[in-house]
C-alpha positions in Angstrom: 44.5 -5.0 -9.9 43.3 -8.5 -9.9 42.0 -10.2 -6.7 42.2 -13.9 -5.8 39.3 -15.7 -6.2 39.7 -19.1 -4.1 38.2 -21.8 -2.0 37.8 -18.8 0.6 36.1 -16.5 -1.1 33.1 -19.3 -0.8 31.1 -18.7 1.8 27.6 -20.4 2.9 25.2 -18.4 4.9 23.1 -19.6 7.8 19.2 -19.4 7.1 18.9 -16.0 9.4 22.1 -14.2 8.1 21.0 -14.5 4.5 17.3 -13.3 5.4 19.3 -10.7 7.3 21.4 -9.7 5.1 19.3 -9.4 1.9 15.5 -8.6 3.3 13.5 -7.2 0.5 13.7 -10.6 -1.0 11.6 -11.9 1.9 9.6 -8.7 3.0 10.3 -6.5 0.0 11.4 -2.7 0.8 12.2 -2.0 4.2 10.6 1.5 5.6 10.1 3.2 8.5 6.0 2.6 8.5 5.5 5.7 6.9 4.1 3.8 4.0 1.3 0.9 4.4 3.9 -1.5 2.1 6.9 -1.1 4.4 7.9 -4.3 6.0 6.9 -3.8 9.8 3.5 -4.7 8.3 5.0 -7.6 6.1 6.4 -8.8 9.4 2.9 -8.5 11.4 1.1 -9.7 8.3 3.4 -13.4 7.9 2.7 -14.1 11.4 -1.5 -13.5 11.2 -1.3 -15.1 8.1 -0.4 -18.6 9.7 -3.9 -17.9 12.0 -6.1 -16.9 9.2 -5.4 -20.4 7.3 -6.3 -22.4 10.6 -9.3 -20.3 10.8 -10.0 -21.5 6.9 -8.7 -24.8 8.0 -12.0 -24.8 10.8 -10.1 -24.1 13.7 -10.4 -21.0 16.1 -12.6 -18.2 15.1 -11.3 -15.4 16.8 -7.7 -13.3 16.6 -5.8 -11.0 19.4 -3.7 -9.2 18.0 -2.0 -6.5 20.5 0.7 -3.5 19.9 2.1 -2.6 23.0 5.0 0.2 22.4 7.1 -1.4 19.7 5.9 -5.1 20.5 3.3 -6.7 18.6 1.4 -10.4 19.5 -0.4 -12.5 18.1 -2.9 -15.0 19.0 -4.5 -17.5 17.4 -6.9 -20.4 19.0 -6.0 -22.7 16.0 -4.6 -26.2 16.8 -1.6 -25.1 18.0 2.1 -26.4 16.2 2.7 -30.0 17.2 5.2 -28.9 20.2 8.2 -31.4 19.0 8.3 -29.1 15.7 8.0 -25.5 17.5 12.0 -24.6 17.0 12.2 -25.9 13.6 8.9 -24.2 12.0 10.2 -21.1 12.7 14.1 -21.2 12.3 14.3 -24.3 9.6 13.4 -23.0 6.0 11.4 -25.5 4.2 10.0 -26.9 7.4 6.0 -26.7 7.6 3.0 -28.0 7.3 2.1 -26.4 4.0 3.5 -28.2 1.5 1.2 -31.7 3.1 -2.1 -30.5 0.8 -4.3 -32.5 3.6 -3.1 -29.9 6.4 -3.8 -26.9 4.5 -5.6 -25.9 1.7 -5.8 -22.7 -0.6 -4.1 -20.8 2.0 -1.5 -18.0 2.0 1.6 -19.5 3.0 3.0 -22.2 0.9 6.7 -22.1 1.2 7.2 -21.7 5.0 9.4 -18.7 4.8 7.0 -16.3 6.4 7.7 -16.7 9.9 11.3 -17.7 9.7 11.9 -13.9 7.9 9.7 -12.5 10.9 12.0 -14.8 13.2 15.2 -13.3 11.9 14.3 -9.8 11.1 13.1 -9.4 15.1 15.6 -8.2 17.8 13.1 -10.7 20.2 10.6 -13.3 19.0 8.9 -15.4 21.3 6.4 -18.4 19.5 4.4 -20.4 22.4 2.3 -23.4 21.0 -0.6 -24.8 22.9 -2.3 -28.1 22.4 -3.5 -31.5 24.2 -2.9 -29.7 27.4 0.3 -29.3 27.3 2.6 -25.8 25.7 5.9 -25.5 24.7 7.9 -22.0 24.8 11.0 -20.8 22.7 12.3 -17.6 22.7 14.9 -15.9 20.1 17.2 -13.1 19.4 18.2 -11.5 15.6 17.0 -15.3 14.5 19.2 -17.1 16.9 17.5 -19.1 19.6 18.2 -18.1 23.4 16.0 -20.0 25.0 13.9 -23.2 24.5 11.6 -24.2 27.7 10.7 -27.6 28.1 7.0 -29.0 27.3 4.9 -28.0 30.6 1.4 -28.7 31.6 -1.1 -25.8 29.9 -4.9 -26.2 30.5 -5.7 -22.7 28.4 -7.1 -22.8 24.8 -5.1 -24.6 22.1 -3.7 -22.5 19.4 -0.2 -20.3 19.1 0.4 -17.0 20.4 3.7 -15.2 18.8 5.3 -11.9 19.7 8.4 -9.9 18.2 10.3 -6.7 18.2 11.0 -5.7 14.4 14.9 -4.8 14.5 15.9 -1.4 14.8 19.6 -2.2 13.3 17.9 -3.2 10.4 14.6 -1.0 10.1 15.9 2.0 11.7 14.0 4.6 14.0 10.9 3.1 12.6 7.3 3.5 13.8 3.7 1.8 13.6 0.8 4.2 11.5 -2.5 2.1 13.5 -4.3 3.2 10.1 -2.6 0.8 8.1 -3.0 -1.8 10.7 -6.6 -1.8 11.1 -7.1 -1.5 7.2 -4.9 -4.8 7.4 -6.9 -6.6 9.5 -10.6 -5.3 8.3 -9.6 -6.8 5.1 -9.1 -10.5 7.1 -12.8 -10.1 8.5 -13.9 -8.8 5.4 -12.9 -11.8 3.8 -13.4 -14.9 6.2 -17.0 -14.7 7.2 -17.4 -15.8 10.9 -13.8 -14.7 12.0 -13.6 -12.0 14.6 -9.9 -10.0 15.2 -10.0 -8.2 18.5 -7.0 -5.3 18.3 -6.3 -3.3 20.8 -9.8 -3.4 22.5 -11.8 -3.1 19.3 -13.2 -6.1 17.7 -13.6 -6.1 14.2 -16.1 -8.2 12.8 -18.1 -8.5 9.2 -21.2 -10.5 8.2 -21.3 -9.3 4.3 -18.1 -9.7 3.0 -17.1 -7.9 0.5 -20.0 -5.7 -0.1 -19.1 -4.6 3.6 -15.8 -3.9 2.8 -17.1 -1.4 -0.4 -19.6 0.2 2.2 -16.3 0.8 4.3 -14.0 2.0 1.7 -16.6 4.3 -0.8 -16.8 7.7 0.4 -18.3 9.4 -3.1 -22.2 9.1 -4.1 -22.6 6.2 -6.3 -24.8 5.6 -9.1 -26.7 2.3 -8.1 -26.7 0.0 -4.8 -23.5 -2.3 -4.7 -23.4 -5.6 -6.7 -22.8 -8.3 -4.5 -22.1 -12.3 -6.3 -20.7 -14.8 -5.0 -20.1 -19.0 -6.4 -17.9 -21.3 -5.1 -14.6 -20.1 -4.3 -15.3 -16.8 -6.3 -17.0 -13.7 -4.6 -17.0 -9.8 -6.2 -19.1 -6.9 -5.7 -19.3 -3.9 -7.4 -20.9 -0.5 -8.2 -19.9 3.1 -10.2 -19.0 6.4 -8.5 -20.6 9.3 -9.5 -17.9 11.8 -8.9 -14.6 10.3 -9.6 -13.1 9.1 -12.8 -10.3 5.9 -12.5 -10.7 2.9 -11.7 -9.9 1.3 -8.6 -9.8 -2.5 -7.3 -9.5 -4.2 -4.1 -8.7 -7.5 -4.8 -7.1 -10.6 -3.0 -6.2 -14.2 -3.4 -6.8 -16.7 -0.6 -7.1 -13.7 1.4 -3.6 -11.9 0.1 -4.2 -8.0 -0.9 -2.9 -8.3 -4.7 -2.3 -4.4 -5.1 -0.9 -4.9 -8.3 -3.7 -7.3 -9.5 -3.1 -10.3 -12.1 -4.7 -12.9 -13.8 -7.7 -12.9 -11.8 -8.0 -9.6 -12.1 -7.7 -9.3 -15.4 -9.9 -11.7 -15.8 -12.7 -10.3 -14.2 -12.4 -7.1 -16.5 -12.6 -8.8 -19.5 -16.0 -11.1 -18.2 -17.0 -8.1 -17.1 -16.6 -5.8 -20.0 -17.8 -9.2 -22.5 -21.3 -9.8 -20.3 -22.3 -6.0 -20.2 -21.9 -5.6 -23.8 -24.0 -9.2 -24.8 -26.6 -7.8 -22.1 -27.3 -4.5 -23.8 -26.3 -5.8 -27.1 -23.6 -2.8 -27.7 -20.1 -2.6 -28.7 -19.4 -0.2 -25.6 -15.6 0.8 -25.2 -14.5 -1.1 -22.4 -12.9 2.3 -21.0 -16.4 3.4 -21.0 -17.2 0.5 -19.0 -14.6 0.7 -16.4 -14.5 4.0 -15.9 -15.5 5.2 -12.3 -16.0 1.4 -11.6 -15.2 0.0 -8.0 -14.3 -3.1 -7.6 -13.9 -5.5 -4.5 -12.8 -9.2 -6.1 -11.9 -12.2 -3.9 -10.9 -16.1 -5.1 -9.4 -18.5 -3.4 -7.3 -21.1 -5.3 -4.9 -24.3 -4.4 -1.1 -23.6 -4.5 -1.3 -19.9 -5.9 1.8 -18.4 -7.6 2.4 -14.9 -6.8 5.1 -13.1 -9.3 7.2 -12.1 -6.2 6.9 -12.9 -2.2 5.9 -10.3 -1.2 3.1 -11.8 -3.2 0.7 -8.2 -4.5 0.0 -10.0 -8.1 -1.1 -13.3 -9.3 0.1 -15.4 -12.3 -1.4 -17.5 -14.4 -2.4 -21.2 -13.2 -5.2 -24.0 -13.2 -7.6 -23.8 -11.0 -6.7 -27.2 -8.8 -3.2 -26.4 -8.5 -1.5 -29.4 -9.7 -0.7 -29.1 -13.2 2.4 -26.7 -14.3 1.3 -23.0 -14.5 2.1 -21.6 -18.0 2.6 -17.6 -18.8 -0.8 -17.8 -21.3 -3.1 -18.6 -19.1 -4.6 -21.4 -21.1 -6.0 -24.9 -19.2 -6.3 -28.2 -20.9 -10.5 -29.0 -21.1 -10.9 -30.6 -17.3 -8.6 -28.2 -15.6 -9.7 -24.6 -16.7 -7.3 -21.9 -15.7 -8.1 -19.4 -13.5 -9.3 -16.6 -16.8 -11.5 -19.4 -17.6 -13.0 -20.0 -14.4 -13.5 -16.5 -13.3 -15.3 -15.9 -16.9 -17.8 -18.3 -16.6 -19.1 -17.6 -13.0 -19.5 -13.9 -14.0 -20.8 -13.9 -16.8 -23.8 -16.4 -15.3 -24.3 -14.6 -12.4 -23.9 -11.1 -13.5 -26.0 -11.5 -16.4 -28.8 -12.8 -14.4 -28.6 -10.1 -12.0 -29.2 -7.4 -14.2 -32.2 -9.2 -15.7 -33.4 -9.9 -12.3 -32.9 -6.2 -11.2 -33.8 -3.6 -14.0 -33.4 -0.4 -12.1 -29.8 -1.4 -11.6 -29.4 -2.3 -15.0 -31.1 1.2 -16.1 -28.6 3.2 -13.8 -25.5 1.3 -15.5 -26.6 1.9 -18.5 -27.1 5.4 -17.4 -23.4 5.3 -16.0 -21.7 3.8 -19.2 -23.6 6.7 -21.7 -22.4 9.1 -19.7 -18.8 7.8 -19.7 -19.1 7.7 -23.6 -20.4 11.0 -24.0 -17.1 12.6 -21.9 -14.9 10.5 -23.1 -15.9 11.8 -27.1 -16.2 15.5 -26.4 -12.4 14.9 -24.2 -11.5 13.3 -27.3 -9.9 16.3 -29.4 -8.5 18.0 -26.0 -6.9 14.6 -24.9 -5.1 15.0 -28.2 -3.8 18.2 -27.9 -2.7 17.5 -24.3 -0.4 14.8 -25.5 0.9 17.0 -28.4 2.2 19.4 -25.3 3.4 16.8 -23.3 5.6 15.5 -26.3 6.6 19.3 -27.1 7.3 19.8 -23.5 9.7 17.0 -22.4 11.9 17.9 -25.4 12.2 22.0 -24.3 11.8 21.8 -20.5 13.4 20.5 -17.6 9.9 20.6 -15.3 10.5 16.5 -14.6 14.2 15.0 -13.4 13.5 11.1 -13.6 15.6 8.4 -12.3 16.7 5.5 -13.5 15.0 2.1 -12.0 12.3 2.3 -14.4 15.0 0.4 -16.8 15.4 -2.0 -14.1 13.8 -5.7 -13.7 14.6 -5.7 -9.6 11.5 -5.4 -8.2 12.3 -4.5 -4.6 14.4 -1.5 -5.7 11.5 -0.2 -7.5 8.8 -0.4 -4.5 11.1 3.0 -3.4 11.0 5.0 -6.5 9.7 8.6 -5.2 8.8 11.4 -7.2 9.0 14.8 -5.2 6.7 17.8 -6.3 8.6 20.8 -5.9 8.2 24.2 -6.7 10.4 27.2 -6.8 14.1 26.8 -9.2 16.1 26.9 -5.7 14.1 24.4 -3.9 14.3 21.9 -6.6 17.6 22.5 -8.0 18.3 21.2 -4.1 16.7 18.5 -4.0 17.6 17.5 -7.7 21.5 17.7 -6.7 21.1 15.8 -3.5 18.4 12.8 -4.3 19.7 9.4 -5.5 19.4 9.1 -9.2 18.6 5.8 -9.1 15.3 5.8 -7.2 14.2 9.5 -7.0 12.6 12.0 -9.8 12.2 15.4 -9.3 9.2 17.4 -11.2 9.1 21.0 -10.5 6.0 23.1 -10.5 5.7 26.3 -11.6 4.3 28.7 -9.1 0.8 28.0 -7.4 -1.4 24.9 -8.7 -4.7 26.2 -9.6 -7.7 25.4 -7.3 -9.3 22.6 -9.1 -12.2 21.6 -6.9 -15.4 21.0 -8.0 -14.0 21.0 -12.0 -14.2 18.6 -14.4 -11.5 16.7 -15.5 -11.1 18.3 -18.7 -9.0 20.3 -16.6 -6.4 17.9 -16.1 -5.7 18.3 -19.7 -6.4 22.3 -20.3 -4.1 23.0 -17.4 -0.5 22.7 -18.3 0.9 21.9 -14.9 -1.5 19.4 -13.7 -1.5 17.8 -17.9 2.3 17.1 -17.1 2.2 16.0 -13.6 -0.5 13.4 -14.8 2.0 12.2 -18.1 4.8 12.3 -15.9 3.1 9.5 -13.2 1.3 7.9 -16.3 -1.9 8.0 -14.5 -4.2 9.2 -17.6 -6.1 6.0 -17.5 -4.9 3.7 -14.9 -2.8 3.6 -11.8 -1.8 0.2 -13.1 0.7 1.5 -14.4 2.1 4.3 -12.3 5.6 4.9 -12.5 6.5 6.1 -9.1 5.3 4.0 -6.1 6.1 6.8 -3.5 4.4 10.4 -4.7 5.8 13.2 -2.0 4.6 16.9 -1.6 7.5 18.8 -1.0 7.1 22.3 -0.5 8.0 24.7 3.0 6.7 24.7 6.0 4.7 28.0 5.9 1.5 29.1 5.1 2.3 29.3 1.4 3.8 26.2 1.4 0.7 24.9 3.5 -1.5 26.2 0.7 0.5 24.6 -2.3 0.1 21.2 -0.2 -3.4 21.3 0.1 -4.0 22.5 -3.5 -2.3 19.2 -5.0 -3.8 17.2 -2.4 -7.0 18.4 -4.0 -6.3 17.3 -7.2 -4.9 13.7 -6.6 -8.3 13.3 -4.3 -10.3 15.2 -7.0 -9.3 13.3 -9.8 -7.0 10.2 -8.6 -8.4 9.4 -5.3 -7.8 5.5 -5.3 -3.9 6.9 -5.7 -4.1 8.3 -2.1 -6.2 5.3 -0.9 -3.5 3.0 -1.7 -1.3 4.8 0.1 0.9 6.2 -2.6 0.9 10.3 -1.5 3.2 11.7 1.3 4.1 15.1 2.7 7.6 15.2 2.9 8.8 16.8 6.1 12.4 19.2 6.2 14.0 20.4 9.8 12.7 23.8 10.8 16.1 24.3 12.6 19.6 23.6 12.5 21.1 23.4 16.2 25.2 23.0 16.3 28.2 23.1 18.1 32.0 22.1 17.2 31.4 19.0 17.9 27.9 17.8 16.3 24.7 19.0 14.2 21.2 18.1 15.2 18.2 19.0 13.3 15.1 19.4 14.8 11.7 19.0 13.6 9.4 21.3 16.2 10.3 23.5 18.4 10.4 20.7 20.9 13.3 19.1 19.2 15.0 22.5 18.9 14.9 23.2 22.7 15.9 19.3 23.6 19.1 19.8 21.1 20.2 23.0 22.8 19.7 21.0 26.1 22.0 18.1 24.8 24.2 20.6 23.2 24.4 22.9 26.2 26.8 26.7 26.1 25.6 28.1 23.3 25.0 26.2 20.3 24.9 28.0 16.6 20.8 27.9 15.7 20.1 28.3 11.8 16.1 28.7 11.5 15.4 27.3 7.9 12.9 29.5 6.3 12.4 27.7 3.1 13.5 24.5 1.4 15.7 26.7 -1.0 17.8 27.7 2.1 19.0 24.1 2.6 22.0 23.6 0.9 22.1 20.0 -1.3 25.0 18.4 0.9 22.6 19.1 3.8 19.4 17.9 1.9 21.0 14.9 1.5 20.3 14.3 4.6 16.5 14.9 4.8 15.5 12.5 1.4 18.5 9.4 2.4 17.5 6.8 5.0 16.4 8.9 7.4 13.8 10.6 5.2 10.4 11.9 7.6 7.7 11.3 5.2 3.3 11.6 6.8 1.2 10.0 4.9 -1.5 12.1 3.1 -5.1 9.6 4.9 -8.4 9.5 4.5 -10.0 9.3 7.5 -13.1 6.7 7.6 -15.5 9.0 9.4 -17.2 12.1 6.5 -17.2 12.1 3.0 -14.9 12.8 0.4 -17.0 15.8 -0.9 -17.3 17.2 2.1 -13.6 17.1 3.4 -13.0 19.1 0.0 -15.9 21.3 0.1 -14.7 22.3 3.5 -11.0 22.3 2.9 -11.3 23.8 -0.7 -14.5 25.3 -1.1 -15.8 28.7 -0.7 -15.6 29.2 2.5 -12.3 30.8 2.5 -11.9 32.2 6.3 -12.4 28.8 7.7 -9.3 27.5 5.0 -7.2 30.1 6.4 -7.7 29.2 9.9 -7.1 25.9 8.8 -3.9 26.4 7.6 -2.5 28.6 10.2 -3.7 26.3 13.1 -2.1 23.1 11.4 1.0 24.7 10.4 4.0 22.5 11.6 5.5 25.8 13.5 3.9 27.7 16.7 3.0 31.2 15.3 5.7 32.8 17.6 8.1 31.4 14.8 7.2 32.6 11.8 8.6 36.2 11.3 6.8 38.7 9.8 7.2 39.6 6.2 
């Protein structure tokens, strides 16, 4: 059947319906703040944006930034938005003050889209500007403006103070993780020496830059103190961990976590890998160089292009911002790209560091023969390993994939999940009920061994955890992991408890920076089933359970799910669609890595058990005997 394609079937959209109706291009995946990427911290992170570049702009050294139930503001004591322009910088796309290089400069922001996709993706938004004693008020709903108050006397502090309400018709039941928020906002102190961010009654506040965020963020032993340069608008610190294996990176651009890294990035590896080998005159393998290496790397540039807006990598560009950026990377003699620049300020000061500080220098070396030495006797076993893996995926079923790995959209792939299963029932479930398009499925078979305290010649002796690993593509780097949401699911009993704290072992064993980035959930499946005639509610605790039969009232039909295999797939749709409950799997900032495990995993095995049974999702009263 054909269908008319005329005059009417145009159709413009207003600035708000279009950011509405087609979000992930402005905040990228949506979420329900179980994951630190979801866009309820996009929104927050647009609006304290704006402050941070008047704080590099000079103005206003301090930011409040408040949650108060599902409400969060802002405030800034920057110079305030001149008050005639108030409406339009925040409901009129490519209206700001960024694209005037005078105003602003190597900031986040450039195309003034920020706030407007905060404007029009909040059920309220309020924006209040204050400056030259006067303020100026405007209040919206869903991006459409209610209410604009006339300019009024004001003899407070200059500056801007925004608050919103993130949409529930568009993010759903959604909720705030504080954990993800504070990280947030460390990383703004961490990274603009003299600011202070007050949230919540605590102020945050750093004097060492990054080296303090490393102290912050390291919970293994290292191998020498921390490496702190800095030139110009280039600052990194490093050092080596003497217990875990991948690399990991925390680095930004004019302040902007790029999780996914880019030409500066890239650059620094290669200076880095370049000035250690002229300094000890070796051909090291770089891998031998970067393994175990952390890495905190900040630059800031003019007019950065980011590959996407939600803006986690960097592409290639000159350093001053005004020439065309080309996909090489290569400048023109007076305008050195970014690679370029980045090279030649680490390799000066690096190099002089190590000859100014031997012991560090000793302990690298230290660090990089020991690397070598693994790496050659895993040399033959690596080998092997990926003989099985080949053998494997061509006789077994263990991994389901899905399909957007042969996509280019971007936003669909911030949701691909991989669920770890185990038991045929339980994943032939969840297999027949997850969308193909965005969800794998790998089943394990029977309990994960203990790995704690093992090497990782493990990972590749151990058949399970060798095809895990291939199947994430995590054997050398989690640049290029192929599932951004990694969920544990497994039941809610003791056994199940047990199988979720054995693979939480071995991500944090062996791929720690993979939970640190906020990549590893527990997925969590109703423990009852509460239904009359007329409706189903499932319930989560036994709290939900008696506040369904309440709501219910007579006497509804109560189905106690005992394991994940007892959910049917037309009903586990339910449980891994939109309304998926995922916790994130968090490291706490307070105690060590090696201790958490030593505890949790060690040989202390009556304090485990109690551990499990005490923070088992069900009271004991629940769980019927065997």
């Amino acid at each position: 059947m054909s269908v008319n394609y005329t005059e009417d079937s145009i159709r413009s959209l207003e600035w708000d319906e279009h950011i509405r109706l087609r979000p992930g291009m402005y905040i990228g995946k949506l979420g329900d703040g179980s994951s630190h990427d979801d866009g309820i911290y996009v929104l927050i992170k647009e609006i304290i944006d704006n402050s941070i570049d008047e704080f590099i702009m000079g103005n206003g050294k301090t930011i409040e930034v408040a949650i108060n139930d599902r409400m969060i503001t802002v405030r800034d004591y920057g110079r305030g938005i001149p008050l005639g322009k108030v409406v339009e910088c925040v409901s009129r796309m490519n209206t700001g003050a960024k694209y005037e290089g005078k105003a602003f400069k190597k900031t986040v922001g450039l195309n003034g889209v920020g706030t407007k996709a905060v404007n029009a993706l909040s059920s309220h938004f309020t924006i209040q500007s204050i400056r030259e004693g006067k303020t100026k008020i405007a209040r919206f709903e869903g991006g459409s403006l209610v209410e604009e108050l006339p300019e009024d006397v004001h003899n407070g502090r200059r500056g801007t103070k925004v608050s919103f309400i993130p949409d529930e018709s568009i993010f759903g039941k959604y909720r705030y993780i504080n954990d993800y928020i504070e990280k947030m906002l460390w990383n703004y102190v961490f990274l603009n020496k003299g600011l202070t961010i007050h949230f919540n009654g605590m102020k945050l506040h750093a004097e060492n830059g990054l080296h303090d965020l490393l102290n912050r963020n390291i919970d293994t032993p290292i191998c020498y103190p921390i490496v702190h340069l800095q030139e110009d608008d280039l600052e990194f610190a490093f050092t080596h961990s003497a217990t875990q294996y991948s690399e990991e990176y925390f680095s930004f651009v004019n302040g902007q976590h790029t999780t996914q890294g880019g030409t500066h990035q890239n650059a620094f590896r290669e200076a880095l890998t370049k000035t250690i080998r002229e300094f000890y005159k070796r051909d090291f393998d770089a891998n031998d160089i970067k393994t175990s290496i952390i890495v905190a790397l900040s630059i800031r540039v003019n007019e950065p292009v980011f590959e996407s807006q939600t803006k986690t990598k960097l592409g290639s560009q000159y350093m001053d911002g005004n020439g065309a950026t080309n996909g090489n990377g290569n400048g023109n003699g007076s305008n050195p790209t970014i690679r370029n620049y980045v090279s030649d300020i680490v390799k000066r000061k690096l190099d002089n560091y190590l000859h100014m500080n031997p012991e560090t220098a000793d302990a690298l070396l230290k660090k990089i023969l020991q690397s070598e030495k693994e790496r050659k006797d895993m040399a033959s076993i690596k080998k092997l390993a990926r003989e099985r893996v080949k053998k494997a995926s061509l006789h077994n079923k263990k991994l389901r994939d899905c399909r957007i790995h042969y996509s280019n959209n971007h936003e669909r792939r911030l949701e691909s999940t991989l669920f770890i299963t185990e038991g045929d029932s339980a994943s032939g479930s969840i297999t027949k009920a997850r969308d193909v398009n965005t969800q794998a499925v790998f089943s394990l078979k029977g309990k994960p061994l203990n790995c704690y305290g093992l090497t990782k010649k493990i990972v590749y002796e151990n058949e399970e955890f060798n095809l895990l690993q291939a199947a994430l593509n995590i054997e050398d780097s989690l640049e290029d992991l192929r599932y951004n949401n990694i969920v544990i699911a497994t039941d809610a009993d003791v056994d199940g408890m047990h199988i979720r704290l054995l693979l939480i072992t071995f991500f944090l064993q062996f791929f720690p920076d993979l939970v640190r980035n906020g990549h590893l959930y527990i997925l969590q499946t109703p423990l009852f089933r509460v239904r009359n005639k007329q409706k189903t509610i499932y319930c989560y605790s036994e709290n939900e359970r008696r506040d369904a039969i309440e709501e219910l009232k007579g006497k509804p039909e109560i189905t106690r799910f005992k394991g994940l295999g007892e959910i049917s797939p037309d009903e586990f749709g339910n449980f891994i669609g939109k309304s998926i409950r995922l916790d994130p799997v968090l490291l706490q900032k307070d105690g060590s890595l090696k201790e958490m495990l030593d505890f949790y995993m060690g040989k202390n095995t009556p304090d485990r058990q109690n551990f499990i049974i005490d923070n088992l999702r069900v009271d004991l009263d629940l769980v019927e005997p065997a």
